[in-house]
C-alpha positions in Angstrom: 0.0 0.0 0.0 1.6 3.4 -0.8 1.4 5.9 1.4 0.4 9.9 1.6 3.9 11.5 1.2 3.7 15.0 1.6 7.2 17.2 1.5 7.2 21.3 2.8 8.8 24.0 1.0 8.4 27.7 2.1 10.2 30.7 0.5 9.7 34.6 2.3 10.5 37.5 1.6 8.8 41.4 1.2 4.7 41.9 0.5 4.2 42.2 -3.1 1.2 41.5 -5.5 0.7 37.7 -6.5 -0.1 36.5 -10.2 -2.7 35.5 -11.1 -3.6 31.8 -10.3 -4.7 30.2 -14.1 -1.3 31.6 -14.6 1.3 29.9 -12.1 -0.4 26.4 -13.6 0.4 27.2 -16.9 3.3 28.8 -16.3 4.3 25.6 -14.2 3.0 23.0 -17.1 5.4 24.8 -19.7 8.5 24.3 -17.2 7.2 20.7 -17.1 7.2 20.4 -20.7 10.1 21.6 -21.0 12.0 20.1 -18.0 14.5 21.9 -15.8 18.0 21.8 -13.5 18.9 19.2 -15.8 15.7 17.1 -15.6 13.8 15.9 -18.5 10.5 17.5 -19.0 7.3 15.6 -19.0 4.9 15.4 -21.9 1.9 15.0 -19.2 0.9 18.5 -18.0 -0.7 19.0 -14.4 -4.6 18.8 -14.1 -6.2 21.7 -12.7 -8.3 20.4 -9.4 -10.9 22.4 -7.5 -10.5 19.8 -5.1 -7.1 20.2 -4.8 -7.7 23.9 -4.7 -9.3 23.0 -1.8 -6.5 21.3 -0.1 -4.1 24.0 -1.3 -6.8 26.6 0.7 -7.2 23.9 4.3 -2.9 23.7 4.1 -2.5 27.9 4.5 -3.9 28.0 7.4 -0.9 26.3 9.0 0.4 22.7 9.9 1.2 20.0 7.5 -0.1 19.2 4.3 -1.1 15.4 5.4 -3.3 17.0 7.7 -4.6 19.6 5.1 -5.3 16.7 3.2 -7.3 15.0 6.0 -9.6 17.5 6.5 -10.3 17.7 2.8 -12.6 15.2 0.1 -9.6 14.8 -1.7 -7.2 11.5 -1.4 -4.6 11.4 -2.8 -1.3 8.5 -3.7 1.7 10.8 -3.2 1.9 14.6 -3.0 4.4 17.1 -2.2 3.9 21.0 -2.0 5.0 24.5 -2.5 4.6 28.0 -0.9 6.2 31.3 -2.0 5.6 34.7 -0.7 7.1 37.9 -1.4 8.8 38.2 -5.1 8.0 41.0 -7.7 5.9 40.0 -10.4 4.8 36.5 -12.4 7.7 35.6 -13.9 9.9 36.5 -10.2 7.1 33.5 -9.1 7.8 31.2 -12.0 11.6 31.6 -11.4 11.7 30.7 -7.7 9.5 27.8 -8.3 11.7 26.3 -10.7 15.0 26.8 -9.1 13.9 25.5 -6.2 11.2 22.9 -6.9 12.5 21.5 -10.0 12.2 17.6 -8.7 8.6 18.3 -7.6 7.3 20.1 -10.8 8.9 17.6 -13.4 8.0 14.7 -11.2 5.8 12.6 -13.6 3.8 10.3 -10.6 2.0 13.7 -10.1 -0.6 14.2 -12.1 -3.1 17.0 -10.8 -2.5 20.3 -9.1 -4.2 22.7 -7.0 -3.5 26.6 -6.2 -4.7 28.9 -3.4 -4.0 32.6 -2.8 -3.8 34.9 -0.3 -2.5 38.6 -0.1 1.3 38.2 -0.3 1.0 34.6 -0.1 0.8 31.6 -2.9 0.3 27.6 -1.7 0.4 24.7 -4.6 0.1 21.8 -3.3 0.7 18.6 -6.8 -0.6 15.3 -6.2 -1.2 11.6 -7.6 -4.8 11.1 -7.0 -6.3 8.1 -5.2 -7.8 6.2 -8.4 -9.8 2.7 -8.0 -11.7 0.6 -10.4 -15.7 1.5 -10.5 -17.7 -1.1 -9.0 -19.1 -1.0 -12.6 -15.8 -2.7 -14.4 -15.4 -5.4 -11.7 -16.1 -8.0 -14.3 -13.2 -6.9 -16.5 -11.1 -6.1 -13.7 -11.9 -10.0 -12.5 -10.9 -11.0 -16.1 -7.9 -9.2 -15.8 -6.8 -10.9 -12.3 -7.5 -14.1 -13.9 -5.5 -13.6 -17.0 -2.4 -12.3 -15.4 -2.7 -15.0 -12.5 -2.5 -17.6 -15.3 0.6 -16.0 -17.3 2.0 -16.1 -13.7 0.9 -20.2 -13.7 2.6 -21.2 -16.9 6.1 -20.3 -16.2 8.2 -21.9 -13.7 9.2 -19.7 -11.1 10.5 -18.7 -7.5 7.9 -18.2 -4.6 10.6 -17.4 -2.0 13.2 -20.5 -1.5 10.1 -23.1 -3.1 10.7 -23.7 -6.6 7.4 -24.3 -9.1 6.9 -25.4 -12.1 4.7 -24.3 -14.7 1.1 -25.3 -13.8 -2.3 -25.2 -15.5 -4.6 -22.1 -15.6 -7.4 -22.1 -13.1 -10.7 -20.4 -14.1 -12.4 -18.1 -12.7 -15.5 -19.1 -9.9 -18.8 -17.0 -9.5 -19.1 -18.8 -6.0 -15.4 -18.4 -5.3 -16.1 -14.4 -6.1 -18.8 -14.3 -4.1 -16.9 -15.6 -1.1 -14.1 -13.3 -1.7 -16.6 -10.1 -2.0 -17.9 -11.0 1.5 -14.4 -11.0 3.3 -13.4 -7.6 1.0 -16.8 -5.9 2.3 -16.1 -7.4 5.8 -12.8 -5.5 5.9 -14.0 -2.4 4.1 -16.4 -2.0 6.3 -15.0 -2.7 9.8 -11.6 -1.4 8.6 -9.4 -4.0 9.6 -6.9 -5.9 7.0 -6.5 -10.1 8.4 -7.7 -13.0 6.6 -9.3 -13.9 10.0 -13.3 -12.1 9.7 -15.0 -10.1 12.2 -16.9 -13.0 13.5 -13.7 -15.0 13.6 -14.4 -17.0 10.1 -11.7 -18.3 8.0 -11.5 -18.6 4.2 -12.7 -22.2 4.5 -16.0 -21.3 6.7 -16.9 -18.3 4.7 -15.9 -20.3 1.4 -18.6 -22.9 2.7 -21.6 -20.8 3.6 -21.3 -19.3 0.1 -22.1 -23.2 -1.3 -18.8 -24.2 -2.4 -17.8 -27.9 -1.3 -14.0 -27.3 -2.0 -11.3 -30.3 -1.3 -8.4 -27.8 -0.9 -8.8 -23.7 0.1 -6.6 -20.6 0.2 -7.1 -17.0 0.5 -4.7 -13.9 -0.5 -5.7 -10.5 0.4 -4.3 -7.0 -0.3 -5.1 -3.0 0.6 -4.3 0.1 -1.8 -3.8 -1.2 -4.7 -5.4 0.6 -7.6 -5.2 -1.4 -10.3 -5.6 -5.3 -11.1 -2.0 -5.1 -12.2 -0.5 -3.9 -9.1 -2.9 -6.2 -7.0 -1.6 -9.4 -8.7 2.3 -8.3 -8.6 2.2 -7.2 -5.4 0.7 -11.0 -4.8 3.2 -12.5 -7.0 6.2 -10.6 -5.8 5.2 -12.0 -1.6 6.4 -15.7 -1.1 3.2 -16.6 0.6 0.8 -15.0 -1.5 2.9 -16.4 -4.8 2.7 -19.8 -3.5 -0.9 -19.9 -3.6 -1.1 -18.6 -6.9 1.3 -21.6 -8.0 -0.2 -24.2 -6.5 -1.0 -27.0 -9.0 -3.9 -28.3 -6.4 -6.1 -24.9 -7.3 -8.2 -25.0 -10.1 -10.8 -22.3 -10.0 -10.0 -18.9 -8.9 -12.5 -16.0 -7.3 -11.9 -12.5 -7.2 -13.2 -9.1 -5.5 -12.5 -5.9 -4.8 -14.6 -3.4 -2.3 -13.6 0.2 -2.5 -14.4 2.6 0.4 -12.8 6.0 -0.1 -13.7 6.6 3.9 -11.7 3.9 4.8 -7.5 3.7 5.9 -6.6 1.5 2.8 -9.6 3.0 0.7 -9.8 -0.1 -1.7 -9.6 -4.1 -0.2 -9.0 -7.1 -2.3 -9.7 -10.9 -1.6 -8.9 -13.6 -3.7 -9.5 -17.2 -3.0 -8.6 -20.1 -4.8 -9.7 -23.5 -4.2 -10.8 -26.8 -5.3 -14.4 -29.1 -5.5 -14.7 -32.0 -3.6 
């Protein structure tokens, strides 16, 4: 799970008339472009964000920008920010900003930013925003699981000191999804991350009360993860998690993600593999 960065730069000096806001973003996308203090620019210019704007406002009053970023709607991957005060005119702004921030504004992982001003004051606070897969896709995004799981099973490979060989592809379980989405809504819900539930079930028991009479049974879970890419990779890169997915007992698969954006992890992934009798 990645967590809220958040990094503090403040410049001061005399009271003098700010720029306009539409300005510093554009001005701030053409350094991008163009790159700077010997950093390569980046094609991807900075999304305006209102709700960023927002954050940008909550962080002058004072303290940190994590907590800024609490009190706001906005959620946010990574994000890093910047505060001048005092220089002469626009392009006085512009300058400062880029000798000093350079690593910040050409950092591509940010992708949206978000301006507030203030008499002699500017904050811009840039951000990677907290993006999850809508509820509508979860049948692609469970295709997706299941396709790269299966790339994963048909090359030999490494799950910590175990060795595996290539093994056939499992396919993918309505009943084994359903299972799965009850554990990903119990943990979304009660905010908690174990495979153990909040009545004290295990992946067997709640694999059972969904219907399914499985022979063999086992569970990975995960928190944060955005896309179906990341989920699997962070599964296949953990020597427990991998050996599940290489196990040649398994042949059906099932699949769910719960997002809950008022949660700690904000997104909460089961997937449970398994057997019939």
């Amino acid at each position: 799970m990645r967590k809220l960065a958040s990094a503090l730069f403040v410049l001061c000096g005399a009271w003098i008339a700010m720029p306009a806001l539409a300005d510093i973003g554009d001005d701030l996308n053409q350094v991008r472009r163009q790159g700077c203090s010997n950093r390569p620019g980046v094609s991807q210019p900075l999304r305006a964000s209102k709700d960023l704007d927002a954050v940008a406002r909550e962080w002058s009053k004072g303290g940190r920008l994590r907590d800024a970023m609490g009190r706001s709607d906005y959620r946010a991957t990574n994000s890093a920010s910047m505060q001048v005060s005092g220089s002469s005119d626009r392009k006085a702004v512009v300058d400062i900003l880029k000798a000093n921030y350079c690593d910040t504004i050409t950092d591509a992982s940010f992708k949206e930013i978000g301006v507030y001003q203030k008499r002699d004051a500017i904050w811009i606070v840039v951000a990677a925003p907290f993006t999850t897969p809508a509820v509508k896709d979860a049948a692609k995004v469970s295709k997706k699981v299941l396709a790269l799981v299966n790339a994963a099973r048909s090359k030999a490979r490494k799950c910590g000191a175990k060795e595996f060989p290539a093994v056939p592809p499992v396919t993918l379980s309505a009943v084994l999804s359903r299972a799965a989405l009850v554990h990903s809504q119990d943990m979304a819900n009660k905010n908690f991350f174990e495979h153990q539930g909040s009545d004290g079930s295990t992946v067997g028991i709640r694999t059972a009360r969904v219907g399914y009479k499985w022979r063999t049974v086992g569970e990975n879970i995960a928190i944060g993860a955005q896309t179906a890419e990341v989920v699997v990779q962070g599964w296949i890169d953990s020597p427990g998690h991998c050996v599940n997915i290489m196990t040649p007992g398994f042949t059906e698969m099932g699949i769910a993600f719960v997002v809950d954006r008022n949660s700690e992890a904000g997104i909460y992934w089961t997937q449970v593999f398994a057997a019939p009798r």
